[in-house]
N, C-alpha and C positions, 0 to 999 in steps of 0.2 A: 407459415412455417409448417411442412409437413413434416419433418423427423427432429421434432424437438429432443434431445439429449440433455438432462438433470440430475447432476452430482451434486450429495448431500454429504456433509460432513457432521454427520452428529453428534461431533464432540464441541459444536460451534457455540458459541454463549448462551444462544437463548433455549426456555424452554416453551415451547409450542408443539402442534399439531399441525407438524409437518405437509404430510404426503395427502391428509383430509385437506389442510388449504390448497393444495396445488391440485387435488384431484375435482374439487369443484368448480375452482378457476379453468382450467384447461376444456371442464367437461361443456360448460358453459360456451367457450368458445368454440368446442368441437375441433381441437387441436390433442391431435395423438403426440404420446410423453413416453418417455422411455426413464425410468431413474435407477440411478447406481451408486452408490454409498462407500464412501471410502473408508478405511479401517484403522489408516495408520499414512505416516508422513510419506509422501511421492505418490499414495492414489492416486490423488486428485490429478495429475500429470501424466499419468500412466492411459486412465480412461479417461482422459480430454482427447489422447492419441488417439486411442480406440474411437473413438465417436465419430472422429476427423476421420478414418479407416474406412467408416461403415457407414459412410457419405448423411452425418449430418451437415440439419439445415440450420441448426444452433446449438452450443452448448451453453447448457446455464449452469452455475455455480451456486448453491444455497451454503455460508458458512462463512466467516471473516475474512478481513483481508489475504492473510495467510495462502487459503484458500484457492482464493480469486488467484492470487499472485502464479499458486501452481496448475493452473488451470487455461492462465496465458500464455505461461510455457510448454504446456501443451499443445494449444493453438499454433506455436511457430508453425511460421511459413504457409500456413494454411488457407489463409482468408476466411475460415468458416467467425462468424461473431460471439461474440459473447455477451449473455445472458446476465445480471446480478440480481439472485437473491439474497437478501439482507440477512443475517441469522446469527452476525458475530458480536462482539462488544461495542468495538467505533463503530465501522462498518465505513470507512474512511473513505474508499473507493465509493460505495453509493453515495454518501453525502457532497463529495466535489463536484459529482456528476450532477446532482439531483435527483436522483433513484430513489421514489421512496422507499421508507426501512419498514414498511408495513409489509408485508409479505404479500398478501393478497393484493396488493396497489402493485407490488411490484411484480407479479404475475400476470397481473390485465396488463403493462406495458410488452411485454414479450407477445400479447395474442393482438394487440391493434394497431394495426400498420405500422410499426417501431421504426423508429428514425434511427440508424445507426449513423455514429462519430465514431472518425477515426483518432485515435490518440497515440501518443508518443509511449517509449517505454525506455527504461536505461536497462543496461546490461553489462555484466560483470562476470568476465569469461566466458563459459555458455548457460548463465543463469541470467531471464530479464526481471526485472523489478518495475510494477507499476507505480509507488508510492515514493518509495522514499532507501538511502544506505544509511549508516549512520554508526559512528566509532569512539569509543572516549566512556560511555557509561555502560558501568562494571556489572556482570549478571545479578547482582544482588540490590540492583537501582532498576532492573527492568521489571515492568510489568508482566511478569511470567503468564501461563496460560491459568496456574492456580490462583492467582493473585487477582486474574481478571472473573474465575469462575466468581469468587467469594463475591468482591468489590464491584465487578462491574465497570462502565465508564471511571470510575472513581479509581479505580488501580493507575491510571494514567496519572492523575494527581497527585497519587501516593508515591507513582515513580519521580516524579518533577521533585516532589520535594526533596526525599532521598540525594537525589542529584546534587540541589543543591547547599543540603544539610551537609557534605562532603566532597566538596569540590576538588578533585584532584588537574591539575594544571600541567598539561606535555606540548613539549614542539614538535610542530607538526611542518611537515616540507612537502607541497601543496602544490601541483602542476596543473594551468590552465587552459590547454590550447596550447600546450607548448610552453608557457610562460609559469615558470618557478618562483615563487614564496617562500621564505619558513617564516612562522605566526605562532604562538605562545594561544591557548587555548582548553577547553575542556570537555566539550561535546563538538562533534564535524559532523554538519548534516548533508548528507546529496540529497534532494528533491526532485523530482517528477510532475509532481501534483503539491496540494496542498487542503486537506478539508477543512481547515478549521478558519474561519474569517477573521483574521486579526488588521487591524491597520496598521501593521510593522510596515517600516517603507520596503525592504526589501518582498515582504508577503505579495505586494501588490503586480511585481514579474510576475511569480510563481506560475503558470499553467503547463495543461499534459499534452499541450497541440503547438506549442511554439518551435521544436525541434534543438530545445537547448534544457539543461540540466542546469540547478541550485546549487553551489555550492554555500552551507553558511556556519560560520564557524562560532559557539557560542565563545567569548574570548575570557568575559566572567561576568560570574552571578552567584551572589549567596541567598539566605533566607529574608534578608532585609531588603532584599530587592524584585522579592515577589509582588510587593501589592502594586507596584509599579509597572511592572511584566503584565498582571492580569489587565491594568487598565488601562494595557497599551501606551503608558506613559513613558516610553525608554531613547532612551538614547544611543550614536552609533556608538558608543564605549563596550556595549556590552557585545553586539553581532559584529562579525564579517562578512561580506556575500559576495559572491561573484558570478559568473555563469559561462559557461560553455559549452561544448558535445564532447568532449573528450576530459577527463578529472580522474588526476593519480590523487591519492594521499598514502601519505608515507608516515608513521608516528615514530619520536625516537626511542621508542619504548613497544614493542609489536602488541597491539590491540583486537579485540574479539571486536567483529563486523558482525551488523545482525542488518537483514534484506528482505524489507516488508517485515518486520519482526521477527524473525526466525536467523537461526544460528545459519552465517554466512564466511566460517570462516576469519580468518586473522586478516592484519595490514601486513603490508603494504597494497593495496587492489588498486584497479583502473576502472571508472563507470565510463560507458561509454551514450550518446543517448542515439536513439534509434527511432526518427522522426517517423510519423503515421502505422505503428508495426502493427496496432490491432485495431480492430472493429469493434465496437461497442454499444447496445442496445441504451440511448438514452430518451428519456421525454422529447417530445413535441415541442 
């Protein structure tokens, strides 16, 4: 990589020394860096463009999924790859992949021979999502960016329960490929990827290279049915799933979308998925 390009996002979870681990790392390899720090929401898309413009040979991302997410959409159309440095709370995109969350581990992969995979992405108008859409839990359930500064990993937890400390139940009318549903339910997930290893039957689909999209609808779940969820002991009463490259949902009640976490907009949306769209630096 001669024109390496690295966008930091310093609002990203963790606290560390930055620019010293990557300035050692690079210098070590003797790989010229360029970095550029974003300030505020659409940076990180703006100079992924720029980078693309100014013929990089990669652009890497240090900052949560969020992040990453706007940083892919920067890349449209480009073929230039991308880079992931670890720096957010999940860090969901690295852990699917195998990227270590060590910064410094995940720096030495970007300078020795990096194996780039291609992977899928969904897309929802002219916005793509590497991870994940998702409709049904109310802003005051999610894990906000304050919730994750305080908590950490743990704010996820804290969202799940909320959820389902208050289940609220809508019908949802659910197009497949063409093929129409209405289903009674309380969270609707689209999938991409998947980082978390569960043995749900449906989890075991799940990938970002098959060229088809998750749909799974939580149908219900209270708090009595947590210790059962964590220890994968569940049944299909509680999920729905299905899969395809094309997924409307429609709720009968219009619902806040959030895409890759971030505010994405109301229902009724279409994900569409977008087989092989980007390049990505993963291990050996």
């Amino acid at each position: 990589m001669k024109n390496l390009h690295i966008i930091v996002n310093p609002a990203a979870g963790r606290d560390e020394a930055i620019l010293n681990t990557l300035n050692r790392v690079f210098r070590e390899h003797d790989v010229a860096w360029h970095v550029y720090v974003t300030q505020g929401l659409g940076d990180a898309q703006r100079l992924a463009r720029e980078a693309v413009a100014a013929g990089a040979d990669l652009v890497a991302g240090y900052g949560g999924d969020g992040t990453l997410m706007e940083i892919a959409n920067g890349l449209d159309d480009s073929d230039t790859p991308l880079g992931v440095l670890p720096g957010g709370t999940a860090n969901s995109i690295a852990r699917e992949l195998g990227i270590p969350t060590d910064l410094a581990q995940a720096a030495e992969l970007l300078c020795q021979a990096p194996r780039m995979r291609r992977i899928d992405l969904g897309k929802i108008g002219e916005r793509y999502f590497m991870l994940h859409v998702y409709t049904g839990m109310r802003p005051s359930q999610r894990a906000d960016r304050d919730l994750k500064d305080s908590l950490g990993i743990f704010a996820y937890l804290l969202s799940t329960l909320r959820v389902l400390a208050d289940p609220q139940e809508t019908r949802y009318t659910l197009s497949i490929d063409g093929v129409e549903t209405e289903q009674d339910g309380i969270v609707c997930f689209i999938l991409n990827a998947l980082s978390v290893r569960i043995d749900w039957s449906f989890a075991k689909t799940i990938s970002p290279d098959d060229g088809l999209l998750d749909l799974v609808l939580v149908k219900k779940a209270t708090l009595a049915a947590l210790p059962g969820l964590i220890q994968e002991k569940i049944t299909d009463e509680f999920f729905q799933h299905w899969r395809g490259r094309e997924i409307s949902v429609r709720a009968e009640v219009a619902q806040k979308v959030w895409i890759d976490g971030e505010a994405g907009g109301e229902t009724p949306f279409t994900a569409l998925a977008v087989p092989q769209a980007l390049r990505i630096i993963v291990p050996q």
